[in-house]
C-alpha positions in Angstrom: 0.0 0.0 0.0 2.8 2.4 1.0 4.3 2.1 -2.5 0.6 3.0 -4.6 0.6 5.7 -2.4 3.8 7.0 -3.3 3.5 6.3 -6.8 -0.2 8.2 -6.4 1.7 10.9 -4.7 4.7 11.6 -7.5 2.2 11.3 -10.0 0.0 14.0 -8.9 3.1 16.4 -8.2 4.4 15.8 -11.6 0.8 15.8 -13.4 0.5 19.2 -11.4 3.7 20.8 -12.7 3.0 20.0 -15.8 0.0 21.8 -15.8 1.4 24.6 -14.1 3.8 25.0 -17.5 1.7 23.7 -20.0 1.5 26.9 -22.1 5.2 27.6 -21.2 6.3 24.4 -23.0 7.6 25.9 -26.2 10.8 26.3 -26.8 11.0 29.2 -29.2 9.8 31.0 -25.9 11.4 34.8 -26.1 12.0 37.6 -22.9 12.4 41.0 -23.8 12.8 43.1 -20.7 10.7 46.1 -19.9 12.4 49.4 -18.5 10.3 51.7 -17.0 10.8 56.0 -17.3 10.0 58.9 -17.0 7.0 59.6 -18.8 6.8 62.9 -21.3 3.5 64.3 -19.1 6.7 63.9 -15.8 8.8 65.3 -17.8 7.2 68.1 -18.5 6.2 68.5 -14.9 9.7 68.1 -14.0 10.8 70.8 -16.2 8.0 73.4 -15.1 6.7 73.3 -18.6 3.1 75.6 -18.9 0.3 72.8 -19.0 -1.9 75.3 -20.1 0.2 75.5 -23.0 0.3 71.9 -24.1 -3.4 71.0 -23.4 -4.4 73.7 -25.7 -2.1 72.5 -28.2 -3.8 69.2 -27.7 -7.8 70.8 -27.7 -6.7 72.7 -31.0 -5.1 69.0 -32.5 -8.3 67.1 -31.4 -10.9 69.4 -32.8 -10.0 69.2 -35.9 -11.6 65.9 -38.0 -9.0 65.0 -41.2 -7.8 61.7 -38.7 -6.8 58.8 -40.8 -5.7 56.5 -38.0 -8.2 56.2 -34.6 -5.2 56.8 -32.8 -4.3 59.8 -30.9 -0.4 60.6 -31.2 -0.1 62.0 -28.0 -0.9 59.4 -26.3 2.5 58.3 -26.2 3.3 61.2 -23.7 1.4 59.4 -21.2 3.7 56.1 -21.5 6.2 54.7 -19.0 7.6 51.6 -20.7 10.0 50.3 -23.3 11.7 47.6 -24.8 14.9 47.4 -27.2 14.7 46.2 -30.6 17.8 46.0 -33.3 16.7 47.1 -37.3 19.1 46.1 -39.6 22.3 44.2 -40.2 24.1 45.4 -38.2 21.9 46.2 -35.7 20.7 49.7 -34.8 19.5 50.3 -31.5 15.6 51.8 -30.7 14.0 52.3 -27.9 10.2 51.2 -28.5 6.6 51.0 -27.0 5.2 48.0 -27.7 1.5 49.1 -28.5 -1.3 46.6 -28.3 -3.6 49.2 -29.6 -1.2 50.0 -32.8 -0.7 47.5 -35.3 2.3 49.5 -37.6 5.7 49.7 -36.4 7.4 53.5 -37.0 11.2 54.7 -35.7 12.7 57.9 -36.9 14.7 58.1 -39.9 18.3 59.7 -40.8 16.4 61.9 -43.3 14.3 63.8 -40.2 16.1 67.0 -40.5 17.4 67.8 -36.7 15.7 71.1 -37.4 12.8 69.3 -36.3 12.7 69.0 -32.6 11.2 66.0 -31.8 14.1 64.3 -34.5 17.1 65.8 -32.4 17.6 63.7 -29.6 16.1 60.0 -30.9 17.9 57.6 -32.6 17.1 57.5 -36.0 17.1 54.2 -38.5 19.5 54.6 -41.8 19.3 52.5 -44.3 22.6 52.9 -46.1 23.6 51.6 -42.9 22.2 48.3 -43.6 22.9 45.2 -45.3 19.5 43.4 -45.1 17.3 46.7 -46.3 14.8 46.5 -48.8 13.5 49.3 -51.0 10.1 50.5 -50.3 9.0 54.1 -50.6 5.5 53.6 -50.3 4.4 56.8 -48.4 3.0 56.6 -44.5 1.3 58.8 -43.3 -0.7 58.9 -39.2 -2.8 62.1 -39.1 -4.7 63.4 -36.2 -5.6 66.9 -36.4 -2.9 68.8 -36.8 -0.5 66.5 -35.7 1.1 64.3 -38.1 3.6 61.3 -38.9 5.2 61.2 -42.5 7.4 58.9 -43.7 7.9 55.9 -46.0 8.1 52.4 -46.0 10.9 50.1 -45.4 11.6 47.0 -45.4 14.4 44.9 -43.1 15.6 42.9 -40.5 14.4 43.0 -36.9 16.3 41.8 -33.9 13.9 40.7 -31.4 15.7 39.4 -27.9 18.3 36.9 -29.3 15.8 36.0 -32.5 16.1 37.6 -36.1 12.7 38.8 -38.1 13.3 39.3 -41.5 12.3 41.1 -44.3 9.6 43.4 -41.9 8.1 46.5 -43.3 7.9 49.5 -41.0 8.1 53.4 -41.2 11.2 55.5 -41.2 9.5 58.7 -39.9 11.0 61.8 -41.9 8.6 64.3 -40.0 7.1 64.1 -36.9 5.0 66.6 -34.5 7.0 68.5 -31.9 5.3 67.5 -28.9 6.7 64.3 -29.2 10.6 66.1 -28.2 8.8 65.2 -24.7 8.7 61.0 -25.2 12.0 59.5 -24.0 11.3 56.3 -26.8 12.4 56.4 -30.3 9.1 54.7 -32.4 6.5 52.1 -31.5 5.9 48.3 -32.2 2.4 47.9 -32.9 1.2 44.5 -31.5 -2.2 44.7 -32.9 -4.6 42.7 -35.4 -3.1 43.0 -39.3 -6.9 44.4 -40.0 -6.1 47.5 -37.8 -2.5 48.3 -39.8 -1.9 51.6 -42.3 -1.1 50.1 -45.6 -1.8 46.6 -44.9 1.7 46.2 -43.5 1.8 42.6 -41.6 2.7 43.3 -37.9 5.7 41.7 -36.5 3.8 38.9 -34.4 2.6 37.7 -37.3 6.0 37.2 -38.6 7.4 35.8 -35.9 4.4 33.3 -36.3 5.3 32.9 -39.7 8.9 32.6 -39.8 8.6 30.0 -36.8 10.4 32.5 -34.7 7.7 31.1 -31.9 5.8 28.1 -31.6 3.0 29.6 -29.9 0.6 32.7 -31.0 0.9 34.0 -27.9 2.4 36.8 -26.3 2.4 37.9 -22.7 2.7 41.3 -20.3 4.2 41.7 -17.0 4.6 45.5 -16.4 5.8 46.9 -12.9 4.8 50.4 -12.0 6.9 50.8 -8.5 8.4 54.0 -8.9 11.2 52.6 -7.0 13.0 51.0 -9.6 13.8 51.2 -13.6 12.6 47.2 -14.3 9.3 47.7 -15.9 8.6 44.0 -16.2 8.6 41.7 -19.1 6.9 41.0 -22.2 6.7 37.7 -23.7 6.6 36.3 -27.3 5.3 32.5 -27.4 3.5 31.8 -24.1 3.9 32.9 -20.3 5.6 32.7 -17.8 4.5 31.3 -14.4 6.5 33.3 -12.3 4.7 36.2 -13.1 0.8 35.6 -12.1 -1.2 33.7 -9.4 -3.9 31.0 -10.3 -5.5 30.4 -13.6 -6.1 33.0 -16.0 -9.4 34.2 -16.8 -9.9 34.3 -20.6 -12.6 35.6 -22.8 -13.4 35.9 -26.7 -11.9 39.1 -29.1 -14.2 40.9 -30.6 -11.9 41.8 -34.0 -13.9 43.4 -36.4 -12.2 46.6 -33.9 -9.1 45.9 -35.2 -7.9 46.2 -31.3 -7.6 43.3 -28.8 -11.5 44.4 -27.4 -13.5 42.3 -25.2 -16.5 42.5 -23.1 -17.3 44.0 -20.0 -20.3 42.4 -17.6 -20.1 45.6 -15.6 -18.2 48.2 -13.2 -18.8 49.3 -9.6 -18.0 51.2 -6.9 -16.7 50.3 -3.4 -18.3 53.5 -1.9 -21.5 53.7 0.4 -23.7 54.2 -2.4 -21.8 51.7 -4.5 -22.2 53.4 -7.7 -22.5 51.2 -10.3 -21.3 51.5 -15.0 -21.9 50.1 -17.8 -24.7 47.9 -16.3 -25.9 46.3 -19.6 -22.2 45.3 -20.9 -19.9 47.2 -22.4 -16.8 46.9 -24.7 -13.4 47.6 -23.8 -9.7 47.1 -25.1 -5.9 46.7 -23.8 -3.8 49.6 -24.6 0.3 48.8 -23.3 1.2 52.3 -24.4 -0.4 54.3 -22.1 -1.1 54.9 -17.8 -4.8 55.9 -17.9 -8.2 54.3 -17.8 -10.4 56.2 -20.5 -13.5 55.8 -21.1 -17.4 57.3 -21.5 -16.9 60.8 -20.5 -20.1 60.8 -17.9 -18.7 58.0 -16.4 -15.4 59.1 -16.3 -17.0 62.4 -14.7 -18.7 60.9 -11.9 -15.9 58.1 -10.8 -13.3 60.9 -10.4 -16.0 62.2 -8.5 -16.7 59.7 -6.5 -13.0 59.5 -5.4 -13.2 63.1 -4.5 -10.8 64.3 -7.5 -10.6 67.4 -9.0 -10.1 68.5 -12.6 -6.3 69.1 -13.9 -5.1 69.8 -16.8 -4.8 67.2 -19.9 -8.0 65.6 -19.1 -6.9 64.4 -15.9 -7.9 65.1 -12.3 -6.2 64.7 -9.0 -6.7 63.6 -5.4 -5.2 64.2 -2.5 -2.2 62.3 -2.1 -2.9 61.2 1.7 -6.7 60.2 0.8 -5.3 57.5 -1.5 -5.0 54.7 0.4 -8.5 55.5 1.7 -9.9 55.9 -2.2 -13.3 53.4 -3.2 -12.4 50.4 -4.2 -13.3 49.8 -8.0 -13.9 46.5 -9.6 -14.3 45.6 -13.3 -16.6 42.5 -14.0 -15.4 40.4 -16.5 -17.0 37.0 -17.9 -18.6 37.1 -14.2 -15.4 37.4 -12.4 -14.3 40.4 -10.3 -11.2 42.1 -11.2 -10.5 45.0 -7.9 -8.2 48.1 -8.3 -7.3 49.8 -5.2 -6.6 53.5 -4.5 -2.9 52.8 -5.3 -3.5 51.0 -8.4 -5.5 53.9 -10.0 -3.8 56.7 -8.8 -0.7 58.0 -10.3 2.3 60.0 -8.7 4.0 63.2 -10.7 6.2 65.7 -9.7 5.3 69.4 -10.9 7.7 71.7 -9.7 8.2 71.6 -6.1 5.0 69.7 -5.7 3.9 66.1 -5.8 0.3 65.5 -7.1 -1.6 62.4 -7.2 -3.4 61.9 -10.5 -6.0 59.8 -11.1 -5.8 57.3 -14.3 -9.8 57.8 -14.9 -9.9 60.2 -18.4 -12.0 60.7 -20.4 -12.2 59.2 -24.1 -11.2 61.8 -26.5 -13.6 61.1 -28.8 -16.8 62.9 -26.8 -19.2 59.7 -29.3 -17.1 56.5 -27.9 -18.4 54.5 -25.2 -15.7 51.6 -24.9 -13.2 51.5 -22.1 -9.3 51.6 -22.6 -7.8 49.5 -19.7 -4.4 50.9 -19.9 -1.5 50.3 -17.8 -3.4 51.1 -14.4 -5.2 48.1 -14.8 -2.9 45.8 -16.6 -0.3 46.4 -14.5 -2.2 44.9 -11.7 -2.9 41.9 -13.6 -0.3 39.2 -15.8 -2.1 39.4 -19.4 -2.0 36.8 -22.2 -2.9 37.8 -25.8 -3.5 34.6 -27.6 -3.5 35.4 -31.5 -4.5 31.8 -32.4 -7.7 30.8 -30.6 -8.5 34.8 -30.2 -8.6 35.4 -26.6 -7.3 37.5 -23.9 -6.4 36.4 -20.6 -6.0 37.9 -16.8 -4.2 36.3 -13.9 -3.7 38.2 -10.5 0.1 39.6 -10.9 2.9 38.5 -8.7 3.1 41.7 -7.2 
């Protein structure tokens, strides 16, 4: 008996681990670290730059209707977190967002004059440099108002942890608005559905897919937002990794005619005495990696910030008190029937302006006064480990090890 039982016993343990790394099998598995800044908005702050200044800059830009790309430019001043990629053979070193909510790929090119601000201090992609380029031209162009990307297409090799991409198409970005002189990164990887991307340019997950770079169609976030230390977290191509998240994941269906990794929303509430409660029939919301806030309807957005007692600001955001934080409503996003809790400290976001510390919160309104989805950016991912799985078209959340 004594030896069924230990035979019982090892087989559970091993039948257990397995589990544990079942999606973490692969071999083609790849780690690119995350380093966490100083956002531009910080900056800025730092630098006692006139907010009034900027956010009219921005009212002006997002007024204006001649968009060809739902995506705002500026929100890339709001960001705290990049990776490195390599372009080229040899390789030339960027400093990217990786962009769930993007599906092109842009860095700055040699030919951006450093006349041009936002040029001057990037690193900037030449293709004379480069044995593996490949002629393109076709023209890009990401308009939003008056701010605008221009560029062309090119074509080469991409360095991806210790893993070559070839023969990916991006944009060398020849001019580019000057509020982006604020942004630490260099250009974007867009990790969005090939639907969603300017010129039908094939994202570089698919390629990786396709060039058997990875053996599975998934990629993973960890992001770290302690402002005590540069390590941002980690983002996966090919699976997960265990270390990073607690339990099982909860995962639910992509809605892709969006374009954008959206999903659905049972509902939203309130941890306050009168336990206010959104989006009661359902809702649809997304994962944006490239930027801190929560956005979403703006009377919703309205009466949560005023339900944790905060106060417009400039930019679209509002503030708190900094000591009231850890005493802030709890609130809780409902998804596929399971609770997902952010706390005051979660939602709340330190900046330095001037001599002063605020607390901001991450609740903003969408710019776009018509939408009524949600954009769970990196004050809600950042409390959870999520799983974008391309092949069976789902998206997955697991409490972070925090």
């Amino acid at each position: 008996m004594a030896w069924r039982l230990m035979i019982f016993l090892v087989y559970c343990f091993t039948h257990s681990m397995a589990s544990d790394s079942l999606e973490n099998d692969s071999k083609n598995i790849l780690e690119i670290p995350l380093i966490r800044m100083e956002s531009a908005l910080q900056r800025m702050a730092r630098e006692n730059i006139n907010p009034r200044v900027i956010e009219a800059f921005f009212e002006k830009a997002a007024k204006k209707e001649n968009s060809l790309a739902p995506v705002p430019l500026f929100k890339f001043l709001d960001t705290e977190f990049y990776g490195e990629v390599l372009i080229g053979h040899p390789g030339q070193k960027f400093k990217v967002v990786f962009d769930t909510a993007w599906a092109n790929s842009w860095v700055p090119s040699v030919l951006c004059p450093v006349i041009q601000i936002a040029c001057a201090l990037r690193s900037k992609y030449d293709a004379s440099r480069s044995s593996t380029y490949v002629k393109n031209n076709t023209p890009f162009e990401v308009k939003l108002g008056s701010l605008e990307l221009k560029g062309k297409l090119s074509t080469d090799l991409f360095q991806v942890g210790q893993v070559n991409v070839t023969n990916q198409t991006f944009a060398e970005i020849n001019e580019m608005p000057w509020i982006l002189f604020f942004s630490k990164v260099d250009g974007v990887v867009g990790l969005s559905f090939a639907d969603f991307a300017i010129d039908e340019v094939v994202p570089l997950f698919y390629n990786m897919i396709k060039q058997n770079v990875v053996d599975q169609k998934i990629f993973s976030f960890y992001l770290n937002r302690s402002p005590t230390t540069s390590k941002g977290g980690t983002l996966m191509f090919g699976g997960v990794e265990k270390r990073h998240y607690l339990g099982n994941f909860t995962d639910l269906k992509i809605i892709p005619k969006t374009g954008v990794w959206s999903f659905q929303i049972d509902w939203i509430f309130t941890s306050n005495k009168r336990g206010q409660m959104f989006c009661q029939s359902g809702c649809m919301a997304y994962a944006d990696t490239s930027e801190n806030t929560i956005r979403g309807p703006a009377n919703d957005i309205e009466l949560l910030n005023q339900i944790i007692g905060a106060k417009s600001f400039y930019f679209g955001r509002y503030f708190v008190p900094c000591g009231n934080v850890a005493q802030l409503p709890r609130v809780t996003f409902v998804l596929k029937g399971k609770k997902f809790t952010l706390k005051g400290d979660d939602y709340v976001q330190k900046m330095t302006w001037g001599p002063v510390t605020i607390c901001l919160s991450s609740f903003k309104k969408s710019e776009n006064a018509s939408d009524d989805k949600w954009a769970l950016g990196v004050a809600f991912l950042s409390r959870y480990y999520v799983k974008f799985d391309l092949g069976k078209m789902l998206i997955g959340f697991a409490d972070a090890r925090l």
